[in-house]
C-alpha positions as CSV (number, residue, x, y, z in Angstrom):
1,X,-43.9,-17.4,-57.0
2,X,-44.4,-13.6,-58.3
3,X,-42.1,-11.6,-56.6
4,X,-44.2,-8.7,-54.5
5,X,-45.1,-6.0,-55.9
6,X,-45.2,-1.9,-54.1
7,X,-46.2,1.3,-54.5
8,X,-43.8,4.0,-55.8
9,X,-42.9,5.1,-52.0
10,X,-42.6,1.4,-51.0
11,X,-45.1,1.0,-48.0
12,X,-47.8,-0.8,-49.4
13,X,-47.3,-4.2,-50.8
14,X,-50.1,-5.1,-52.9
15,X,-51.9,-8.3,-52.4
16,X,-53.3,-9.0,-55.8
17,X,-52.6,-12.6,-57.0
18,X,-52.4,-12.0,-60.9
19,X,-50.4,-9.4,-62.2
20,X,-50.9,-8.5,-66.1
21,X,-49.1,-6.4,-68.6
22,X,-50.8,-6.3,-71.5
23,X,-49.0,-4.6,-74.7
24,X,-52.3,-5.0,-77.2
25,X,-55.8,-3.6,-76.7
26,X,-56.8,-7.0,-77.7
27,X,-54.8,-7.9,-74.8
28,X,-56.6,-5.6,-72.8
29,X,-60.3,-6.5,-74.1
30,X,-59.6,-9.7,-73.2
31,X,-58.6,-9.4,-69.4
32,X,-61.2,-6.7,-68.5
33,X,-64.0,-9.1,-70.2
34,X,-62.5,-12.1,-68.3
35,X,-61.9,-10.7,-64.8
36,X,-64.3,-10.2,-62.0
37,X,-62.3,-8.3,-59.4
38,X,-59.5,-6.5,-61.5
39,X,-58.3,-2.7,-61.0
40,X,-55.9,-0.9,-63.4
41,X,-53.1,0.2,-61.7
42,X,-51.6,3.8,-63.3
43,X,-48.3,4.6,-61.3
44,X,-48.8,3.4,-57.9
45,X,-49.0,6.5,-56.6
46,X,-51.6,5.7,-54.1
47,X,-50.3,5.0,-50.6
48,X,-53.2,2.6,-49.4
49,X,-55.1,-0.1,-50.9
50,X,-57.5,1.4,-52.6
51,X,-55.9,0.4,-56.1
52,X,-55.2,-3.3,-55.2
53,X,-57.6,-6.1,-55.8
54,X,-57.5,-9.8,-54.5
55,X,-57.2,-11.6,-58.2
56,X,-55.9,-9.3,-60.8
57,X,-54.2,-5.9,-61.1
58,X,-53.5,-4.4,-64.8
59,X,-50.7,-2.3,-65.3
60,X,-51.1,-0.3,-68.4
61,X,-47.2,0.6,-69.0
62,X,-46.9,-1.0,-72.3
63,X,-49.4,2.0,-73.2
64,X,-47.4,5.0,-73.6
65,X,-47.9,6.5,-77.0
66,X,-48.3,9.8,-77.6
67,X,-49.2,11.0,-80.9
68,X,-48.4,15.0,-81.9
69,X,-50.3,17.7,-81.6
70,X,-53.6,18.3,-83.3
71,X,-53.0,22.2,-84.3
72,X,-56.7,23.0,-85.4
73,X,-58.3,21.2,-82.6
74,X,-55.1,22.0,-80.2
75,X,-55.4,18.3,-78.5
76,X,-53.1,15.6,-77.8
77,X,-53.6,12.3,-77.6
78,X,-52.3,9.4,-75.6
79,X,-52.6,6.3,-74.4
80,X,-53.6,5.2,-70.9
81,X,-50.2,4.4,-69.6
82,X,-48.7,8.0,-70.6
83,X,-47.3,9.8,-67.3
84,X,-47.0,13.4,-67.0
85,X,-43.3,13.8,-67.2
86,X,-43.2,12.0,-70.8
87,X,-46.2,14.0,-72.1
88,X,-44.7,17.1,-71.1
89,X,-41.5,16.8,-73.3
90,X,-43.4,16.0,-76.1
91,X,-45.6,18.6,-75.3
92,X,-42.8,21.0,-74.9
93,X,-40.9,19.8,-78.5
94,X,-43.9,20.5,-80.1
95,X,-44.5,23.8,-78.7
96,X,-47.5,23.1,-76.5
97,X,-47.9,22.8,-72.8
98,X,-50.6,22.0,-70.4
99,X,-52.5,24.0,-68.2
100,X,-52.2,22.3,-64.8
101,X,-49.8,19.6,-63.7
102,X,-49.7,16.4,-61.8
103,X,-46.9,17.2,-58.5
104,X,-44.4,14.5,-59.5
105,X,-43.6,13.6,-63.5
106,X,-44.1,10.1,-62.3
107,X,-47.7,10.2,-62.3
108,X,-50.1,9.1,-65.0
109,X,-52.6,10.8,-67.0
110,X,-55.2,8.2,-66.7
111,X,-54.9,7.7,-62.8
112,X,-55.0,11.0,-62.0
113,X,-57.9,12.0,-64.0
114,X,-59.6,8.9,-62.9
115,X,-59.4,9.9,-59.3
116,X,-59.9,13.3,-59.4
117,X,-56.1,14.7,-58.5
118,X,-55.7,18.0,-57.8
119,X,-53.0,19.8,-60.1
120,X,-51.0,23.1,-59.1
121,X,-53.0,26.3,-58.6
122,X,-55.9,26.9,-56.4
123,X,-57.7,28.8,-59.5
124,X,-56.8,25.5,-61.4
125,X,-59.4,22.2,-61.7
126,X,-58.8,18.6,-60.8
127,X,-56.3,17.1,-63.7
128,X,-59.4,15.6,-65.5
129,X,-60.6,19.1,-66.9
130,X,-58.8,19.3,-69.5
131,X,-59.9,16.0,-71.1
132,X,-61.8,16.8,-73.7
133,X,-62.8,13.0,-75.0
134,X,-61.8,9.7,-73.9
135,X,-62.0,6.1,-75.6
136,X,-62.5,2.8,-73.0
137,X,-62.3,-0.5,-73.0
138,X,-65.2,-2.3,-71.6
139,X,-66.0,-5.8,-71.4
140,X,-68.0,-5.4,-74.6
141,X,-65.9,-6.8,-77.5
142,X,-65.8,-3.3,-79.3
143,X,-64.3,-0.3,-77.9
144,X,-66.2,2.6,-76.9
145,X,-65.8,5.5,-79.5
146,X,-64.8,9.0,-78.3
147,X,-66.6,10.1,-75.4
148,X,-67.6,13.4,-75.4
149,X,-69.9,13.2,-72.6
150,X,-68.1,11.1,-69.9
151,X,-67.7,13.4,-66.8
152,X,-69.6,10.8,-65.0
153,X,-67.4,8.2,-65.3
154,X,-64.3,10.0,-64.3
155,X,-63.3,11.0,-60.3
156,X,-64.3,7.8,-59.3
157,X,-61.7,5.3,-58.9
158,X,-62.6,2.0,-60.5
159,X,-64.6,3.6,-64.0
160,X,-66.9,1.2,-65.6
161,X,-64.1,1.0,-68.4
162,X,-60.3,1.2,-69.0
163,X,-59.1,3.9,-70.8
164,X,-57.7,3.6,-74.1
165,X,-57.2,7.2,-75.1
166,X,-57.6,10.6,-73.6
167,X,-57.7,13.8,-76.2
168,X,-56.7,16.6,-74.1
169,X,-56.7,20.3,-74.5
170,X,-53.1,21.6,-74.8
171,X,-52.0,25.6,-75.0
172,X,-49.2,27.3,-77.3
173,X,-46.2,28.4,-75.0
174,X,-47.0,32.1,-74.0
175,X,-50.6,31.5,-75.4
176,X,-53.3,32.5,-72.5
């Protein structure tokens, strides 16, 4: 018996009979081809059901690279997995930092962009605009390549893919 699993605050137990962790994007390609009533869990965060499923729930914590800084292009990438307070000390190494922030360092990239969070600011956009491309994983055996044009499948909660990769727009510290 899988022990139960909750959200990060604890009062909602999700119902979800398969729990998977994949570590490969083969991994990953093969459980979002495979399942027909899977949701990708980012941090829990949510504090209803709206992120559980009946069969399977993917947890994409295995997927937490970030690689540096692209200087020219001033873009990061990172993995699905990635949560704010783990892309913001890279961030800040490097000498970069983002525009608008997630409330809690807890809280994935991915997730929040995918359901249209708010970030600090009321001049500010929802988290997701400062992606500039994204790469999913579909049920197609080949990934998608970088999305340009993929407004449409973010702020809704369950995309028709995964994400792989977001490229976001980072800023130089004390850079407007």
């Amino acid at each position: 018996m899988t022990q139960q699993q909750h959200n990060w605050a604890g009062n909602y137990a999700y119902s979800a009979t398969r729990w998977h962790y994949p570590t490969t994007v083969e991994q990953l390609q093969e459980l979002v081809s495979q399942g027909r009533k899977l949701r990708v869990l980012g941090s829990r965060h949510s504090f209803n059901d709206i992120a559980d499923s009946p069969e399977d729930l993917i947890s994409l914590e295995h997927f937490d690279h970030i690689e540096p800084v692209d200087p020219e292009r001033r873009t990061v990438t990172i993995a699905g997995g990635v949560r704010y307070g783990q892309l913001c000390r890279q961030l800040h190494r490097e000498g970069y930092a983002l525009p608008n922030l997630a409330s809690l360092p807890h809280i994935s990239v991915a997730g929040a962009c995918a359901t249209a969070t708010h970030g600090s600011g009321d001049r500010n956009g929802n988290l997701a605009t400062i992606v500039r491309e994204i790469e999913l994983v579909t049920a197609m055996p080949s990934l998608y390549p970088k999305l340009p044009d993929f407004r449409h499948l973010l702020q809704t909660y369950d995309p028709q893919g995964k994400f792989r990769n977001a490229f976001l727009d980072t800023y130089i510290f004390g850079a407007p």
